[in-house]
C-alpha positions as CSV (number, residue, x, y, z in Angstrom):
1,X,-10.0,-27.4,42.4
2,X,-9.5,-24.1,44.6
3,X,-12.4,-23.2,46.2
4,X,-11.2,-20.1,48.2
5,X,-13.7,-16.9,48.2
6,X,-12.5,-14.3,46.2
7,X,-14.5,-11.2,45.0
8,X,-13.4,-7.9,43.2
9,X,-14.6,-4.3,43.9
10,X,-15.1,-2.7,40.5
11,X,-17.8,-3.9,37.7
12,X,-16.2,-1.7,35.0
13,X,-14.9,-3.9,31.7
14,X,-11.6,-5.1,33.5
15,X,-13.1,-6.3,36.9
16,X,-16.2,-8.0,34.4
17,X,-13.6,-9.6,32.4
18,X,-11.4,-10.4,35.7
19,X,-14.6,-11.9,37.1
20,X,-15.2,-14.3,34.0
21,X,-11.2,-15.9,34.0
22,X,-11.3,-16.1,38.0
23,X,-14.5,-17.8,38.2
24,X,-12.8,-20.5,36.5
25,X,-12.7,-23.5,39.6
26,X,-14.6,-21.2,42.6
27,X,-17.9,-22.5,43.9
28,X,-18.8,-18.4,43.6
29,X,-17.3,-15.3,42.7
30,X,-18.4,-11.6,44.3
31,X,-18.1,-8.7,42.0
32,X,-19.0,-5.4,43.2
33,X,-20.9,-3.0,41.5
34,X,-22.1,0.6,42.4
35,X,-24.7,1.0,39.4
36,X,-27.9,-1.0,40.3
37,X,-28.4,-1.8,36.6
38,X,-25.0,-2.9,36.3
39,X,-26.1,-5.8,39.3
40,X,-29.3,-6.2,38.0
41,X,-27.3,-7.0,34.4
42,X,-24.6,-9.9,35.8
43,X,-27.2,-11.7,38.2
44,X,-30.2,-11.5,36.1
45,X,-28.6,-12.0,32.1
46,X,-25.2,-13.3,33.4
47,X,-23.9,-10.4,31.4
48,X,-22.6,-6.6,31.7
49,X,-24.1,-4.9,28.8
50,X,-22.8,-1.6,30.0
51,X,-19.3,-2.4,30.6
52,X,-18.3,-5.2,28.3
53,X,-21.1,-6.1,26.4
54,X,-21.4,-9.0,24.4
55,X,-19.3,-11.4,27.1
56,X,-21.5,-14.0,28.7
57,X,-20.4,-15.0,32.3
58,X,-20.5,-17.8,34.0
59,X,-23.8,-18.6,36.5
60,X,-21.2,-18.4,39.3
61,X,-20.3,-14.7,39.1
62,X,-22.5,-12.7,41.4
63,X,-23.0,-9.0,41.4
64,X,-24.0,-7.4,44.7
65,X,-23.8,-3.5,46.2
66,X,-23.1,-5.1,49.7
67,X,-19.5,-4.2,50.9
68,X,-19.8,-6.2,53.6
69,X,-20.4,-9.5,51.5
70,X,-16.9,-8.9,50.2
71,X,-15.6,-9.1,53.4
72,X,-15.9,-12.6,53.7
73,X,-13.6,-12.8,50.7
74,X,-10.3,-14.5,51.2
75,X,-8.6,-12.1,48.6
76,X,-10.2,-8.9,47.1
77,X,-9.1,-7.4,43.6
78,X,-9.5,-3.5,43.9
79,X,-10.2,-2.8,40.1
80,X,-11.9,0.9,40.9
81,X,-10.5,3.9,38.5
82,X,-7.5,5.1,41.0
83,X,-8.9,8.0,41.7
84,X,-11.8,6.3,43.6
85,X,-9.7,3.8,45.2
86,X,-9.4,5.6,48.6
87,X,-13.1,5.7,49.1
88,X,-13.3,2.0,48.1
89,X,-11.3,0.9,50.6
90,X,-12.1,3.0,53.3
91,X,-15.2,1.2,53.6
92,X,-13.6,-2.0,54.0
93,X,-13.2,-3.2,58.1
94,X,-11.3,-7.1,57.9
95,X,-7.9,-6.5,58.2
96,X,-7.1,-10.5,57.1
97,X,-8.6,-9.5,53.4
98,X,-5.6,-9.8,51.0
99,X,-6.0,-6.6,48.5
100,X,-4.6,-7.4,45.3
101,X,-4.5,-3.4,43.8
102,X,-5.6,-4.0,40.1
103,X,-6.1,-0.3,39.6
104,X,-2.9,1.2,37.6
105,X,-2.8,5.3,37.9
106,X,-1.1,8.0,40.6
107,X,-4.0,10.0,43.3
108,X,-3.8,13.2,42.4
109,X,-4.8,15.0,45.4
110,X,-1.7,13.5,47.2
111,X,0.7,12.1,44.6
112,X,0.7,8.6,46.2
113,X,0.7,5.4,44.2
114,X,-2.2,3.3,44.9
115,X,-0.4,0.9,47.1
116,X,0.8,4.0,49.4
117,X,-3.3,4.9,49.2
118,X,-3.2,1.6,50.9
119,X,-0.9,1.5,53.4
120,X,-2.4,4.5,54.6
121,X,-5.7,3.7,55.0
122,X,-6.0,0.0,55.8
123,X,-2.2,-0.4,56.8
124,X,-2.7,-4.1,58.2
125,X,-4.0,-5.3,55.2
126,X,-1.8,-7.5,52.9
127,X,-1.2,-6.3,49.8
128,X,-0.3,-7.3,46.6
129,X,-0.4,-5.3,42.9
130,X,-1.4,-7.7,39.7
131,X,-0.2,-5.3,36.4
132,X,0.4,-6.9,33.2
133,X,-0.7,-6.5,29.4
134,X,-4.0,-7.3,29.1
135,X,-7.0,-5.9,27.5
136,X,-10.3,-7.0,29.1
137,X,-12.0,-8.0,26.4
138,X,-9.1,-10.8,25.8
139,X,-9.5,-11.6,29.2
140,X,-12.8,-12.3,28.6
141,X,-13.0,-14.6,25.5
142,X,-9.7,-16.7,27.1
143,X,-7.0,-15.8,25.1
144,X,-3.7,-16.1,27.0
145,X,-2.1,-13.5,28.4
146,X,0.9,-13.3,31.1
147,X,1.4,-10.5,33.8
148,X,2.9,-9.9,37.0
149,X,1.7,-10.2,40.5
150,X,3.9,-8.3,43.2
151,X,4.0,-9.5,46.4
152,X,6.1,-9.0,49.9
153,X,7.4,-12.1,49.7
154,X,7.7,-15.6,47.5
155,X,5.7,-16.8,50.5
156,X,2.9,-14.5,49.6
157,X,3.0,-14.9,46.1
158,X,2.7,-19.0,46.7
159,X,-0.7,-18.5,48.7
160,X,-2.0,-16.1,46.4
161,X,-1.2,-17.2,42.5
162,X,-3.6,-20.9,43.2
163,X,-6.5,-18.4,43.2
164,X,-5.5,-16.5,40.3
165,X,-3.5,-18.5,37.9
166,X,-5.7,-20.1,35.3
167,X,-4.5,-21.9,31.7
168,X,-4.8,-18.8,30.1
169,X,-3.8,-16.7,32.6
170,X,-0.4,-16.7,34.2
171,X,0.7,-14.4,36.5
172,X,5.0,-14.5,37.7
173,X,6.2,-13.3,40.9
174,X,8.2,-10.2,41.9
175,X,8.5,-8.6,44.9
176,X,8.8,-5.3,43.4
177,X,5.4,-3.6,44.2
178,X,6.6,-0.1,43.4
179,X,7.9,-0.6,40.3
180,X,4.6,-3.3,39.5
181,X,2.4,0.1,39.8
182,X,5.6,2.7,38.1
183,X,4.7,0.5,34.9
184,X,1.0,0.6,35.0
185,X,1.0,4.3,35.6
186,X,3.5,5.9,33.1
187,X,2.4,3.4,30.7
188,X,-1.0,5.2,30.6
189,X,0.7,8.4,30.2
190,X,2.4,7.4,27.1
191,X,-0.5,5.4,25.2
192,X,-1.3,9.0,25.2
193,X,1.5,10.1,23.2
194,X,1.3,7.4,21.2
195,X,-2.5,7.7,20.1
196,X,-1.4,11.0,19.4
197,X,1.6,10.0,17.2
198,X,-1.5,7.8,14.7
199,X,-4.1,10.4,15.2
200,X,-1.6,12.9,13.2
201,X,-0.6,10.5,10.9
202,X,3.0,10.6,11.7
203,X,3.7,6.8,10.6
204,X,5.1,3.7,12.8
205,X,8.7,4.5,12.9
206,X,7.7,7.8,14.9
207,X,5.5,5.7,17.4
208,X,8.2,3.0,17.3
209,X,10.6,6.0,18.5
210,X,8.1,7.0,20.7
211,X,7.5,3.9,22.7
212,X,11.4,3.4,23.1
213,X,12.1,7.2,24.3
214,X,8.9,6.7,26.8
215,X,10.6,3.6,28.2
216,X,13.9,5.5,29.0
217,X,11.3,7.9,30.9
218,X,9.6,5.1,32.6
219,X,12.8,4.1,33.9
220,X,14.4,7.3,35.2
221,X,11.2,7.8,36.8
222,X,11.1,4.5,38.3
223,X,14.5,4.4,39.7
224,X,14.0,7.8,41.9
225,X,10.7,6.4,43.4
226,X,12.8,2.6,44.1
227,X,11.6,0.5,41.5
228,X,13.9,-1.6,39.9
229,X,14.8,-1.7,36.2
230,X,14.4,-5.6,35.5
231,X,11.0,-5.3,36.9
232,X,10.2,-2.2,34.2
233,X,11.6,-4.3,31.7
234,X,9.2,-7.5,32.3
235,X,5.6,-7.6,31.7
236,X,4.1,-5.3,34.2
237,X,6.5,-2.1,32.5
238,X,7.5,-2.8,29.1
239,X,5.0,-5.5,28.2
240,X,2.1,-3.4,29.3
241,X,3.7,-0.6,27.5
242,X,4.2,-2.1,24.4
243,X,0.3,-3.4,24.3
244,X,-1.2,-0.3,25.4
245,X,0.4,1.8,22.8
246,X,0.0,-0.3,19.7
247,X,-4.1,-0.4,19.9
248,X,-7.2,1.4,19.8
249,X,-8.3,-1.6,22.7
250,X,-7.0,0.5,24.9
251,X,-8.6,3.6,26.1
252,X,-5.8,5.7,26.6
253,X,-4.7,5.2,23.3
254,X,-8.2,6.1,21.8
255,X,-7.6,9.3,23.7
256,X,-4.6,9.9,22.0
257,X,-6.2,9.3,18.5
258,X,-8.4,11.8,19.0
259,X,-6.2,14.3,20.0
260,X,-4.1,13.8,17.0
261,X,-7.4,13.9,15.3
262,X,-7.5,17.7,16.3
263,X,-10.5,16.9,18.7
264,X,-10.5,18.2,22.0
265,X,-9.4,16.9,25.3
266,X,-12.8,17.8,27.3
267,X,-15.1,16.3,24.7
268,X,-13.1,13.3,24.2
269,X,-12.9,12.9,28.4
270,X,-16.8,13.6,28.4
271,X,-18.0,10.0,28.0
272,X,-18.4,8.5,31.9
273,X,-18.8,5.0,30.5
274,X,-15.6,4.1,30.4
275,X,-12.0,6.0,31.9
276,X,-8.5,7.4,30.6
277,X,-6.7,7.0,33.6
278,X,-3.7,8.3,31.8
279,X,-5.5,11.6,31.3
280,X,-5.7,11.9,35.3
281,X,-2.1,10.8,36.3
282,X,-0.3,12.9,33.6
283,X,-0.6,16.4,35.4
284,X,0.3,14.4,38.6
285,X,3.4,12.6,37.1
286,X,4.5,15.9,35.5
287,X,4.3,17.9,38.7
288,X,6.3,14.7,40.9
289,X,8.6,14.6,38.2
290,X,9.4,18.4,37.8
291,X,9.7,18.3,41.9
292,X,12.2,14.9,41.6
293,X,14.9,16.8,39.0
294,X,13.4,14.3,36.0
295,X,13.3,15.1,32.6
296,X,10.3,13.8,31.2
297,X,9.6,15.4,27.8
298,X,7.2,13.1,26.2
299,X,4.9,13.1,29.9
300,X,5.2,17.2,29.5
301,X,3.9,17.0,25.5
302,X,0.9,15.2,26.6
303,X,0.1,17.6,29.6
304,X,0.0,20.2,27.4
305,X,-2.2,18.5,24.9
306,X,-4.4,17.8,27.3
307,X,-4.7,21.3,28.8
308,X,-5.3,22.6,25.1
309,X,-2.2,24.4,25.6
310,X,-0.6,23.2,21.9
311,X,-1.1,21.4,19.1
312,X,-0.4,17.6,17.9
313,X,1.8,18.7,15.1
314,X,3.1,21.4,17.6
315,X,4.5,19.0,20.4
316,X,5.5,16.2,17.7
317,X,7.8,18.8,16.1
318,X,9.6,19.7,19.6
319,X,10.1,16.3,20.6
320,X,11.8,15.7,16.9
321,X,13.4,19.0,17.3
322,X,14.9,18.2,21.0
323,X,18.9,18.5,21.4
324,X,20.9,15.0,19.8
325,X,22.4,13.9,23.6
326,X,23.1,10.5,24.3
327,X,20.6,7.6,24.0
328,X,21.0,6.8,27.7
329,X,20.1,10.2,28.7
């Protein structure tokens, strides 16, 4: 039984339901919370009724505020929304911590994947990015579920994967960290478009179409920032992809819906309980793609959905309407 510390910074409904698999085997787990209620929830009810409700944990999850109590954590899970992921670490001091970046999204004040936040501001760190599909609320009742964790090195991954690899959760090696986060964040992007695609009712050979023509964007865009394409192709890229885009689970998706539905982007984005992060990295992935020479159409449609600059029906009838090139274009 592996009895290593590990803790995650982030109590939202992925780091809960990270938090309940982990705890599996560990004499205590640390999760991190900034809303007092949120601590006062998991220590006192064994349960986060504002995050993922309806989820017991086990008595050896414990929420605390104190960042330096995480430090004493072999490994740390950042699972913050990516925009708040420079802060969260900056307040970090052990340079031994492992940080395994769980948060899947581009900064948009700097254009930097979340692993280039890290190398920036804790740059002795080691560093590893877990991406995969899986919706927390699976996570959280067991069901299986298989995803990548990136590491430097096979060596790494072997000292890292005993604390993290549970029966129903199996993560597989790479040591392709870039394209590990390239997956995570287009695929955000696109659960967009897809939401979009069932909020306007334009049937499942559209989204189907949709999915695939994202992928081929996922890929051009991961092969000028280094990734590699077997790595977009495994569970961290296509995998996630597929998942996030099939399902109102996922939040990104939901975002889309509405959208379709003819609502608008700032009242769907007004709810603070939970976060799109797709809704944050599109403008960001548009403007690094533009800048790169990369034709991204279906990332462009959702920016300007998203700025209230067109319509559903508008943008699906441009991307049907696009010139007949080649597939691998």
């Amino acid at each position: 039984m592996i009895k290593a510390k590990i803790g995650i910074i982030g109590a939202g409904a992925w780091g809960t339901a990270l938090a309940q698999v982990l705890s599996e085997g560990q004499d205590e787990l640390l999760l991190w919370a900034r809303e007092d209620a949120v601590v006062a929830q998991i220590n006192d009810s064994h349960e986060n009724r504002t995050f993922l409700p309806g989820h017991p944990l086990r008595h050896n999850v414990r929420a605390t505020h104190s960042m330096d109590e995480m430090e004493t954590c072999e490994a740390l899970l950042i699972v913050t929304p990516a925009q708040h992921l420079r802060a969260s670490i900056a307040a970090l001091t052990n340079n031994d911590t492992t940080l395994i970046l769980c948060s899947k999204g581009i900064e948009e004040a700097t254009g930097q994947l979340m692993s280039e936040v890290v190398q920036e501001v804790r740059p002795d760190n080691p560093l590893a990015v877990l991406s995969g599909p899986t919706f927390a609320h699976e996570v959280a009742q067991g069901l299986p579920t298989a995803l990548t964790l990136a590491c430097d090195s096979e060596k790494s991954w072997e000292r890292l994967y005993p604390l993290i690899a549970k029966p129903t959760f199996r993560p597989y090696f790479s040591d392709d960290i870039i394209g590990a986060e390239i997956g995570g964040a287009v695929k955000n992007v696109l659960a967009i478009g897809c939401g979009v695609v069932e909020g306007a009712g334009l049937g499942q050979n559209a989204r189907a179409s949709l999915i695939s023509r994202g992928f081929a964007e996922m890929l051009r865009y991961g092969a000028a920032r280094g990734a590699r394409a077997e790595t977009l192709t495994g569970l961290c890229g296509l995998g996630d992809l597929v998942l996030t885009c099939s399902s109102t689970s996922s939040r990104n998706f939901s975002l889309g819906k509405g959208l379709g539905e003819g609502q608008s982007a700032a009242a769907l984005l007004s709810d603070r309980t939970t976060v799109a992060e797709g809704a944050f990295t599109a403008p960001v992935l548009q403007r690094d793609a533009a800048e790169r020479g990369i034709d991204m159409p279906i990332v462009d449609a959702v920016c300007a959905l998203l700025a209230g600059e067109t319509d559903s029906r508008t943008v699906a009838s441009q991307l049907m309407t696009r010139p007949l090139v080649s597939e691998q274009r």
